[in-house]
C-alpha positions as CSV (number, residue, x, y, z in Angstrom):
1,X,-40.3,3.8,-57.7
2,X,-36.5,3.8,-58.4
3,X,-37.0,7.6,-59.4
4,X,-38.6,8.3,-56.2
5,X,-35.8,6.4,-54.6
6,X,-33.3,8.9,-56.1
7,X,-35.5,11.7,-55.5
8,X,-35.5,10.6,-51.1
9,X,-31.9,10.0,-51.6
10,X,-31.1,13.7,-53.2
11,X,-33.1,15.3,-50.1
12,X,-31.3,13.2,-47.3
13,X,-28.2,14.6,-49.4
14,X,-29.2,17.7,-49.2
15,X,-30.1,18.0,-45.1
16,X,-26.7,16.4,-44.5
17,X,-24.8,18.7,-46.5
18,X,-26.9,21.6,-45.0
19,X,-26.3,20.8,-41.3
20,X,-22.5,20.3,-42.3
21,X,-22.0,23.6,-43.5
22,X,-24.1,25.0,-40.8
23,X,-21.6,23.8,-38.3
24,X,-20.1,25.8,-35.9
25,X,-16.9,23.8,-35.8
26,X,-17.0,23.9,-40.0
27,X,-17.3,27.7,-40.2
28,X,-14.7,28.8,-37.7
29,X,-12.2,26.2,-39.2
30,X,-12.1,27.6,-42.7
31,X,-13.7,30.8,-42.9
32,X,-12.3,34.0,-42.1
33,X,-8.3,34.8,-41.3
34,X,-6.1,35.8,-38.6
35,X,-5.0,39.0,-38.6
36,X,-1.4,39.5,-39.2
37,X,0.9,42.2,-39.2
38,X,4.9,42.2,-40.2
39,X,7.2,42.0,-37.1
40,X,10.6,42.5,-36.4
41,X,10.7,40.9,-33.4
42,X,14.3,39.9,-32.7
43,X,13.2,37.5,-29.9
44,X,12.6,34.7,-33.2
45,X,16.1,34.6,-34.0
46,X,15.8,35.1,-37.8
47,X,15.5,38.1,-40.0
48,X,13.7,36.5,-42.6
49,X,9.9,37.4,-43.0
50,X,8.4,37.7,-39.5
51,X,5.0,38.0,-38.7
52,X,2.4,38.2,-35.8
53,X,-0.9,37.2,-36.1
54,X,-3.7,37.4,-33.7
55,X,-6.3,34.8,-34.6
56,X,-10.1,32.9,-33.3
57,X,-10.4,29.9,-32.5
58,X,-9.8,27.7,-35.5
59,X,-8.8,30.6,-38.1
60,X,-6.1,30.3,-40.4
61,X,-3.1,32.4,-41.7
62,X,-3.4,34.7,-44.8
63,X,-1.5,33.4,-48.1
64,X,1.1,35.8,-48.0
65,X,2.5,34.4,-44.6
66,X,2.1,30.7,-45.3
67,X,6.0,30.8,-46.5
68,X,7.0,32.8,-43.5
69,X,10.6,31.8,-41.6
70,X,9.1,33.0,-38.1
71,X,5.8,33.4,-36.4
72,X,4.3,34.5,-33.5
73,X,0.7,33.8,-33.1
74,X,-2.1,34.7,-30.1
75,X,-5.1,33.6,-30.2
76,X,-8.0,35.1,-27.6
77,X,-11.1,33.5,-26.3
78,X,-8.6,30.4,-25.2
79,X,-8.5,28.6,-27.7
80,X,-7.9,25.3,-28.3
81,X,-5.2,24.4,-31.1
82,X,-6.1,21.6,-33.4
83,X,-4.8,21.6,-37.1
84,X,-8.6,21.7,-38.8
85,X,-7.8,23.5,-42.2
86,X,-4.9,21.4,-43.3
87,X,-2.3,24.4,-43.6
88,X,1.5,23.6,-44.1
89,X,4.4,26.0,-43.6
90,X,7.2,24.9,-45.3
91,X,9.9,27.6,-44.3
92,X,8.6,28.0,-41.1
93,X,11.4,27.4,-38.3
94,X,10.8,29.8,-35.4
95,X,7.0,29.3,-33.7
96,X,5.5,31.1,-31.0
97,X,1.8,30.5,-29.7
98,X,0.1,32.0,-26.9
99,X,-3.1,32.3,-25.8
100,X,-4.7,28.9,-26.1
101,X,-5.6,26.3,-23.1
102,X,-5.3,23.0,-25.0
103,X,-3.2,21.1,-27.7
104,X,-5.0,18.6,-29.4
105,X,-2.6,15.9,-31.4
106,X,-2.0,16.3,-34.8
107,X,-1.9,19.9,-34.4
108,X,1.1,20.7,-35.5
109,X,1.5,18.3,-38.8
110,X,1.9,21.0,-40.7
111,X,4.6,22.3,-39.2
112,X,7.5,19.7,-40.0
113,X,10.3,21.9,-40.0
114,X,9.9,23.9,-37.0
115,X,13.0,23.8,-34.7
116,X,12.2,26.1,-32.2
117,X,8.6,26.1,-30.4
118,X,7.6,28.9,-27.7
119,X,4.5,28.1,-25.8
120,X,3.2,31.1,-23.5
121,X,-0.1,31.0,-21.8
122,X,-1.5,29.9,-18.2
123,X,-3.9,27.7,-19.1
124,X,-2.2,24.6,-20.6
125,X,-3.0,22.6,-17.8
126,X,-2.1,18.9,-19.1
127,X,0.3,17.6,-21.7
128,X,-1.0,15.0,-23.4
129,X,0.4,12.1,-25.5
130,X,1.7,12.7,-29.1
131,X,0.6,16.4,-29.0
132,X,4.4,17.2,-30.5
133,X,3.5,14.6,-33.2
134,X,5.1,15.9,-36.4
135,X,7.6,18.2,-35.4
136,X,10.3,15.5,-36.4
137,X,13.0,18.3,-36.2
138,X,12.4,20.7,-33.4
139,X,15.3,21.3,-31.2
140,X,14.1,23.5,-28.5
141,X,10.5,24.0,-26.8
142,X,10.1,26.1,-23.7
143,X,7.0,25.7,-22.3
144,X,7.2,28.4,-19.5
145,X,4.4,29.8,-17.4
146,X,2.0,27.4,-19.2
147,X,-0.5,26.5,-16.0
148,X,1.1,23.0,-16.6
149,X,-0.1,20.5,-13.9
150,X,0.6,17.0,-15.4
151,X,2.6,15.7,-17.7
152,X,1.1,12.1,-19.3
153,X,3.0,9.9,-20.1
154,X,4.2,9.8,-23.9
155,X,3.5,13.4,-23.6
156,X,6.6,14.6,-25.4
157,X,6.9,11.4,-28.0
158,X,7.9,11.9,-31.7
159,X,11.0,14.4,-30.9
160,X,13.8,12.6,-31.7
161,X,16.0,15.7,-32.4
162,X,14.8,17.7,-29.0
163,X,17.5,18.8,-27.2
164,X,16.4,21.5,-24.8
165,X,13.4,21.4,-23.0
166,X,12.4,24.1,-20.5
167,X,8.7,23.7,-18.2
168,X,10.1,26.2,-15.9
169,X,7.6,28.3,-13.6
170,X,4.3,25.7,-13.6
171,X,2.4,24.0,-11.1
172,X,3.8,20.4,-12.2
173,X,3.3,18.1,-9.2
174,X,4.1,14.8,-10.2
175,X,6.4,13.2,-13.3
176,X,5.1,10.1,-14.6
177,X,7.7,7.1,-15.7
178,X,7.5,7.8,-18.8
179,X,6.9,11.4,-19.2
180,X,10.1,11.9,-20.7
181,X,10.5,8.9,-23.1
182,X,11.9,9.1,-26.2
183,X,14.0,12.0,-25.8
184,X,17.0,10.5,-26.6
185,X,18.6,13.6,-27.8
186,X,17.9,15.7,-24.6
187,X,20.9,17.6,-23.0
188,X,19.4,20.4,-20.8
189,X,15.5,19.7,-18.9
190,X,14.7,23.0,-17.0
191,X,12.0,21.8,-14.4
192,X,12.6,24.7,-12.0
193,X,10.3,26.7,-10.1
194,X,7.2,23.6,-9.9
195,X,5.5,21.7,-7.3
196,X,7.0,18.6,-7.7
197,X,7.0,16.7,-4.1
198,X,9.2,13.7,-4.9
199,X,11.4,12.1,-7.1
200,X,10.7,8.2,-7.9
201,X,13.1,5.5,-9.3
202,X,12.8,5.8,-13.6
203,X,11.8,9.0,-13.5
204,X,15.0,9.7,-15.9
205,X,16.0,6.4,-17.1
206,X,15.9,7.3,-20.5
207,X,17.8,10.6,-20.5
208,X,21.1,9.3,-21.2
209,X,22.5,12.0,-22.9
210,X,21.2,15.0,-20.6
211,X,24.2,16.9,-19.1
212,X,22.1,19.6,-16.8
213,X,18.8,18.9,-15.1
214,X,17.7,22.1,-13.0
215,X,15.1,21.0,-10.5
216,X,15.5,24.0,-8.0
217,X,12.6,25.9,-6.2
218,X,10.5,23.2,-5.8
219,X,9.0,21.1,-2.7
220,X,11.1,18.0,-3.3
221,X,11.1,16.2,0.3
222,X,12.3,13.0,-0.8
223,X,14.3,11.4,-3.3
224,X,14.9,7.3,-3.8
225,X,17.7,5.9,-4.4
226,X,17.8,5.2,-8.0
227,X,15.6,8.9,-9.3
228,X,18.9,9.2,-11.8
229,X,19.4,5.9,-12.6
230,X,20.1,6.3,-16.2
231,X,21.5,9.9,-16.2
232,X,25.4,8.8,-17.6
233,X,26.0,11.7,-19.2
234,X,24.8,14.3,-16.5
235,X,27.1,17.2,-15.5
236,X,24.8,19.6,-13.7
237,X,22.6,18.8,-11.1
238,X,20.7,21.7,-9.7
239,X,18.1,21.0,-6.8
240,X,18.7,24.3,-4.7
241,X,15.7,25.9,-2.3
242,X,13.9,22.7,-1.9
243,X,13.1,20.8,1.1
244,X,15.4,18.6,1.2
245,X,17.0,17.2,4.5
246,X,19.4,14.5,3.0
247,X,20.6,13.3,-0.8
248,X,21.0,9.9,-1.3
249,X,24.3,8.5,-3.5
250,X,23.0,9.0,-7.0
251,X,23.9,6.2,-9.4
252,X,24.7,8.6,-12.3
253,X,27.8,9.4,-10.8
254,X,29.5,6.6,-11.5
255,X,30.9,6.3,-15.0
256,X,32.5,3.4,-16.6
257,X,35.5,1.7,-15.0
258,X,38.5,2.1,-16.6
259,X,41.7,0.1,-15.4
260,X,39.7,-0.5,-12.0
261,X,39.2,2.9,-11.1
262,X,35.8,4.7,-11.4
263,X,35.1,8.0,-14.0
264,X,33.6,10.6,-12.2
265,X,31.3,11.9,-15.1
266,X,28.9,14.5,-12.9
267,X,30.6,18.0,-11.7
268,X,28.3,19.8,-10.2
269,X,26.0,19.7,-7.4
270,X,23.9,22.8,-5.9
271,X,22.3,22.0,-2.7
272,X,21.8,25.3,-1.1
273,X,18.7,26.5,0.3
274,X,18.0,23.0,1.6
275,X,18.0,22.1,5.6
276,X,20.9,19.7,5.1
277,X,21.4,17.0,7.8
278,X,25.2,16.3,7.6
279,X,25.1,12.6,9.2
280,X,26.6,9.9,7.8
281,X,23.6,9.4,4.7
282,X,25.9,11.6,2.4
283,X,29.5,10.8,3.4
284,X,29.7,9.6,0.1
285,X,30.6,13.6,-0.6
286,X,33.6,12.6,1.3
287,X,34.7,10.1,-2.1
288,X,33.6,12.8,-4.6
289,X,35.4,15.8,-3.3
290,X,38.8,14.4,-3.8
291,X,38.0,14.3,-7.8
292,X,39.4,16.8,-9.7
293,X,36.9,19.5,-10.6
294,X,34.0,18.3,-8.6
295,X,31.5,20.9,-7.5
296,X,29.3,20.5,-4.6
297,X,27.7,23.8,-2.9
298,X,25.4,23.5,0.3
299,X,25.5,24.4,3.6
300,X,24.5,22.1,6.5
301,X,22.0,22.7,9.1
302,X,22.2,19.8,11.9
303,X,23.4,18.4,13.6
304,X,24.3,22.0,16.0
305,X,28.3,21.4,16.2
306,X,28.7,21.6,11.9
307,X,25.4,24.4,11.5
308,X,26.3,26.8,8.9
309,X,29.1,25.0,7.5
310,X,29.5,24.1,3.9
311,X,29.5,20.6,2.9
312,X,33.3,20.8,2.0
313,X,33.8,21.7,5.0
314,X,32.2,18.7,7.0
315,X,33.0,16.1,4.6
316,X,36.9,17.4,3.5
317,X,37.5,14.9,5.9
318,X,36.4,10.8,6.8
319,X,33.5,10.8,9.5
320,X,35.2,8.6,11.7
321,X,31.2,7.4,13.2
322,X,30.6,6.5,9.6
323,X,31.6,2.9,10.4
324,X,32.5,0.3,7.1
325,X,30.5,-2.9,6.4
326,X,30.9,-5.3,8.6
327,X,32.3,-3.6,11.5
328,X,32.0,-5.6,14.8
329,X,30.5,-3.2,17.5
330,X,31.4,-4.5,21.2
331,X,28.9,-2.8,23.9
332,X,29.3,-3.5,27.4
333,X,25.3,-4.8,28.9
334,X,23.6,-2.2,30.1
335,X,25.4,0.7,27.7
336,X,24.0,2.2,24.8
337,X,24.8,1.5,21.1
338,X,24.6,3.6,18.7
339,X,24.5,2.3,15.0
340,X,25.1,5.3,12.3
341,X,23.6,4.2,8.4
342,X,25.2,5.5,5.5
343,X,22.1,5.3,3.7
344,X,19.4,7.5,3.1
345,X,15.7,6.8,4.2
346,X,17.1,3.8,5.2
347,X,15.3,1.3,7.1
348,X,16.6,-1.4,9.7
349,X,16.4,-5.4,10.0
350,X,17.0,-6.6,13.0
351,X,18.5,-10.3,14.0
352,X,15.2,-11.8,14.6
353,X,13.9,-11.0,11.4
354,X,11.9,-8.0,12.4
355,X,12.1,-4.4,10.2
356,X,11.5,-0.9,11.3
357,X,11.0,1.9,9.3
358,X,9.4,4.4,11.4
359,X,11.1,7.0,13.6
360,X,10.3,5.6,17.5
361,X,10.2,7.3,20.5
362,X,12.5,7.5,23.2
363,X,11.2,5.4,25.4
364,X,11.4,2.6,23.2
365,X,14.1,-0.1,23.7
366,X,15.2,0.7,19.9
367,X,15.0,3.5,18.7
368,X,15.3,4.7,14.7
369,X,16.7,8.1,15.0
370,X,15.7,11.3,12.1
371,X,19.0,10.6,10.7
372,X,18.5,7.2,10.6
373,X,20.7,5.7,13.0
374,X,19.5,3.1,15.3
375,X,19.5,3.2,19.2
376,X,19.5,0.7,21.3
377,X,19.2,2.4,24.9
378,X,20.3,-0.4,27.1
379,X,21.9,-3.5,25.6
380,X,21.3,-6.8,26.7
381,X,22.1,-10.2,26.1
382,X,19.7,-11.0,23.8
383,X,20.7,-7.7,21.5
384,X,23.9,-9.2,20.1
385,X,23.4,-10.1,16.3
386,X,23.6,-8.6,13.0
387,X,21.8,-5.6,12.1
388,X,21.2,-4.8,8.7
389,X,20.8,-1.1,7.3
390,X,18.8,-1.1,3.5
391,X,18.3,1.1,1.5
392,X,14.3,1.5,0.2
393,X,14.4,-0.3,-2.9
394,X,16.6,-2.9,-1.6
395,X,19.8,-2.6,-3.5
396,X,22.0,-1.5,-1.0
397,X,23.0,-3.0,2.7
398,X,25.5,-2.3,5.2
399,X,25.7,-4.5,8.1
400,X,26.1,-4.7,11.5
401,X,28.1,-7.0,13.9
402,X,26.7,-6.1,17.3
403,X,28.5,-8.0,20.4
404,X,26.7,-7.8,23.9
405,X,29.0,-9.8,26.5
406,X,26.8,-11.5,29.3
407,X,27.4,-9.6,32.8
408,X,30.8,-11.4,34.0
409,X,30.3,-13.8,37.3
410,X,32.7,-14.4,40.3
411,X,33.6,-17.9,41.7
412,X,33.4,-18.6,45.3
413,X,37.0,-18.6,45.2
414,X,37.5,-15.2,44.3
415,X,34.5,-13.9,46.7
416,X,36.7,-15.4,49.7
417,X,40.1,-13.6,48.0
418,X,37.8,-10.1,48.0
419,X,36.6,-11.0,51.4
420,X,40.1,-11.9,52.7
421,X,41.4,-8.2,51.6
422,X,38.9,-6.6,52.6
423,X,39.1,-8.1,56.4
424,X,42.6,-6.6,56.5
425,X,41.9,-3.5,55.1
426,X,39.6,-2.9,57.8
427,X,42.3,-4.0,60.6
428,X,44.7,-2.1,58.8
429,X,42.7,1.8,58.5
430,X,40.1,1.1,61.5
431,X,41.3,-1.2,64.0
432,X,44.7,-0.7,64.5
433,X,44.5,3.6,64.9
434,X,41.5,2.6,67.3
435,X,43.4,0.5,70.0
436,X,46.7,3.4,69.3
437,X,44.8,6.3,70.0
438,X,43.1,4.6,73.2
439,X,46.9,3.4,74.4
440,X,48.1,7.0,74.3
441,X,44.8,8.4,75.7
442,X,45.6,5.9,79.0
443,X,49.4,6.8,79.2
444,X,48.2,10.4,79.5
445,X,46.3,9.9,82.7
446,X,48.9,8.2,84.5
447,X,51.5,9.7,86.9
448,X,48.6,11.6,88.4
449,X,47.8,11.1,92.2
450,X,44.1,11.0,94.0
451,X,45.1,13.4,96.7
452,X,47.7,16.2,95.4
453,X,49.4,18.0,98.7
454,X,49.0,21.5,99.4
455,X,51.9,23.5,97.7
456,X,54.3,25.6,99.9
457,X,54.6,29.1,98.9
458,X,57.3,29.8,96.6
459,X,59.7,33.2,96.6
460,X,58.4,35.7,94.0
461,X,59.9,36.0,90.8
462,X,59.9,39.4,89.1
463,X,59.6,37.3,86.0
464,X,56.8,36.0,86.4
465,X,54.9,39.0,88.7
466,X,51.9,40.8,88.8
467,X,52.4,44.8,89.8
468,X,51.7,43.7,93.7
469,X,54.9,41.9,93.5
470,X,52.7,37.9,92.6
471,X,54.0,35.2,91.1
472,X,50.5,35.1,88.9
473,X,51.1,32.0,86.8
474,X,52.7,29.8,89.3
475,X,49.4,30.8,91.3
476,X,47.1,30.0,89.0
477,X,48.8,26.5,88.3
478,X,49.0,26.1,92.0
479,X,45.3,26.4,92.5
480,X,44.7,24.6,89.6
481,X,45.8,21.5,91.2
482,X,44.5,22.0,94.3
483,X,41.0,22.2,92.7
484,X,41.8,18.7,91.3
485,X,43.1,19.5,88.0
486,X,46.2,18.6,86.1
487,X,46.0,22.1,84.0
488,X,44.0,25.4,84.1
489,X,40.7,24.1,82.9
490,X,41.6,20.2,83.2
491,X,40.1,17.6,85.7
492,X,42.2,15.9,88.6
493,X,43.3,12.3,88.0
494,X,41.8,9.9,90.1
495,X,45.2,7.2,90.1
496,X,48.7,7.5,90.1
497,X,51.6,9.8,91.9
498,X,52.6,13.3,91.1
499,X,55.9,14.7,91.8
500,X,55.4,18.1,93.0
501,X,59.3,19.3,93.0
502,X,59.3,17.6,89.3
503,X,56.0,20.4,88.3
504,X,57.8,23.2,89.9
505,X,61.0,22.5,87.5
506,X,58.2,22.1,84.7
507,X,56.8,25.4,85.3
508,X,60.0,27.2,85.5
């Protein structure tokens, strides 16, 4: 019984072992090599041996490059890296792989003293946790044209020495919160030429010794306050041909304070290619400019009176709208206020506790402009308060004093006054021209007779004769009078005397 025991025991053994060595995974791991060639590829840095190998999924390296300073290996058929036949490579330091679609972790244990690591292919579409596991002293990886969509967080964990770290020209989207943890040794992160939409508060909070993070060509739209938190050391910010419309203070710019006066530890700021809005959100430029060897590029497209200008050029000098904390605004009922926010994405609080975040429209009563300022289009009574402009997280106010005077009243008193003066005025301009122009207009009719006698005819004067020798004039006014009129053309007074004789003297 115990024999046969042995015997079933032997044959069970035997299956097993069978359908292990008839494994697919088994046989590419371990059986057959790569084919290499010697390189001198310059590109690796090292002159030492060099080779390039082109390998199947799972192969492994021939012997006599297992003590090789410098690789460069492509596999085909995509595969995917995993470290199945246990090879080390003591002397390797320069590592270039292409050709694959996924890292498994713990595929690179045997490759402890690799400092430099080149990923090339366009299929690496996610980055998972502790893939990097192992390389204890890498310095640089570029992971360039890679495919890369996400990056998980933990994804670059176990690289204490990394320093530069390049993911330049993928399709990253989104950055987790702790997709860059651990990297405590990190002075350049290339992220240019991604998707990313949006930068969050954290996203960097544990880069504190980066100097130059390059986030240009992307479709950032928005960035909250607090997306650098943590970036003390940064000297470079890049975030040109994005879609940017406004750049909130960053944090990292302010260094320790020393004898009460900040340190200024970032120098340069690229912002062109953005459609800047030059409001009052980034008048902090204004402070920054006046440090010595401060860089900031970027050229401003609204509001329509600064287009084109650079940002030096709008903020070389204080925004005089940009009002301080605190400042008392008096409007006059029925004006407009206007309240400007030096805040970006800022939202509003109003005095009766009420928030807006959302652009209005214009026929609203308030109304939260695309620059953020806050309209009120006809102030009342009931408007004066204190307005409150946050920040979205929360961590930074400015307030508002508004001050809407009620519509001023007159006393009884003073209506009687205004009526009083207003009397004479009219006596003064209406009535007193009226009854002076009718006086004169009676003292012109009088002196003139109801029945004028007829006029004896007077000796001719060659002064004032026609060719037959007539006194034409004297005539004319003759027969004028004796038609009833005063004057050639007039009418004949109806009261009063006329003094012929004194006419005649008049007419001559």
């Amino acid at each position: 019984m115990a024999t046969l025991n042995i015997k079933i025991w032997k044959w069970i053994g035997f299956v097993v072992c069978a359908l292990l060595v008839a494994s697919p995974g088994k046989a590419f791991s371990c059986e057959g090599e790569c084919k290499c060639t010697p390189s001198s590829h310059t590109a690796l840095q090292r002159d030492q041996v060099i080779g390039k190998c082109v390998c199947r999924e799972h192969n492994f390296l021939p012997r006599e490059y297992a003590d090789a300073y410098a690789l460069e290996v492509e596999y085909i058929d995509h595969a995917v890296l995993g470290d199945y036949c246990g090879q080390t490579f003591p002397h390797l330091l320069y590592l270039n792989i292409s050709g694959f679609q996924y890292i498994l972790p713990g595929s690179f244990t045997g490759h402890r003293k690799v400092t430099h690591l080149r990923l090339l292919h366009e299929f690496m579409h996610v980055i998972e946790p502790n893939v990097f596991t192992g390389l204890d002293l890498l310095e640089k990886l570029w992971a360039d044209t890679c495919g890369i969509y996400v990056l998980k967080d933990g994804a670059f964990f176990g690289l204490p020495k990394l320093n530069t770290l390049s993911l330049s020209n993928n399709s990253i989207w989104s950055i987790h919160e702790n997709s860059f943890s651990n990297l405590s040794s990190l002075v350049n992160l290339d992220l240019s030429k991604n998707e990313i939409i949006e930068l969050s508060k954290g996203h960097f909070r544990h880069l504190s010794k980066l100097q130059k993070l390059n986030l240009s060509t992307n479709i950032i739209k928005h960035i909250e306050r607090g997306a650098f938190q943590g970036l003390t050391s940064l000297r470079v910010l890049d975030l040109e041909d994005n879609l940017l419309k406004v750049v909130p203070q960053p944090k990292f710019f302010m260094g320790e304070v020393s004898q009460g006066a900040p340190s200024f530890v970032t120098s340069q700021v690229y912002l062109h290619g953005n459609s800047l809005q030059c409001y009052c959100q980034m008048s902090w430029i204004y402070n920054c400019i006046k440090i010595d060897g401060f860089i900031i590029e970027g050229t401003c497209s609204t509001p329509t009176e600064v287009a084109g200008q650079t940002l030096r050029q709008v903020y070389g000098t204080s925004m005089d709208q940009c009002k301080p904390n605190g400042t008392v605004i008096n409007v006059p009922s029925g004006a407009k206020a206007e309240l400007p926010c030096t805040i970006a994405y800022a939202a509003w609080l109003l005095p009766d506790g009420t928030k807006i975040t959302e652009r209005g429209q214009y026929w609203d009563e308030l109304f939260l402009t695309d620059n953020n300022y806050l309209v009120i289009w006809n102030t009342k009574r009931q408007h004066t308060g204190t307005y409150v402009c946050q920040s979205p997280d929360g961590e930074n106010e400015l307030f508002y004093n508004v001050v809407v005077p009620e519509k001023s009243g007159l006393s009884v008193g003073m209506w009687a006054i205004i009526g009083s003066v207003a009397a004479i005025v009219v006596v003064v301009t209406v009535i007193f021209p009226t009854v002076a122009y009718l006086r004169r207009r009676r003292r012109s009719y009088e002196g003139l007779p109801d029945n004028v006698p007829q006029p004896q005819p007077i000796p001719p004067d060659n002064d004032h004769c026609d060719p037959e020798g007539n006194d034409t004039y004297q005539n004319n006014f003759v027969q004028a009078i004796n038609n009833g009129s005063n004057s050639p053309g007039g009418s004949r007074p109806e009261h009063g005397t006329f003094k012929y004789n004194d006419l005649l003297k008049h007419v001559h």
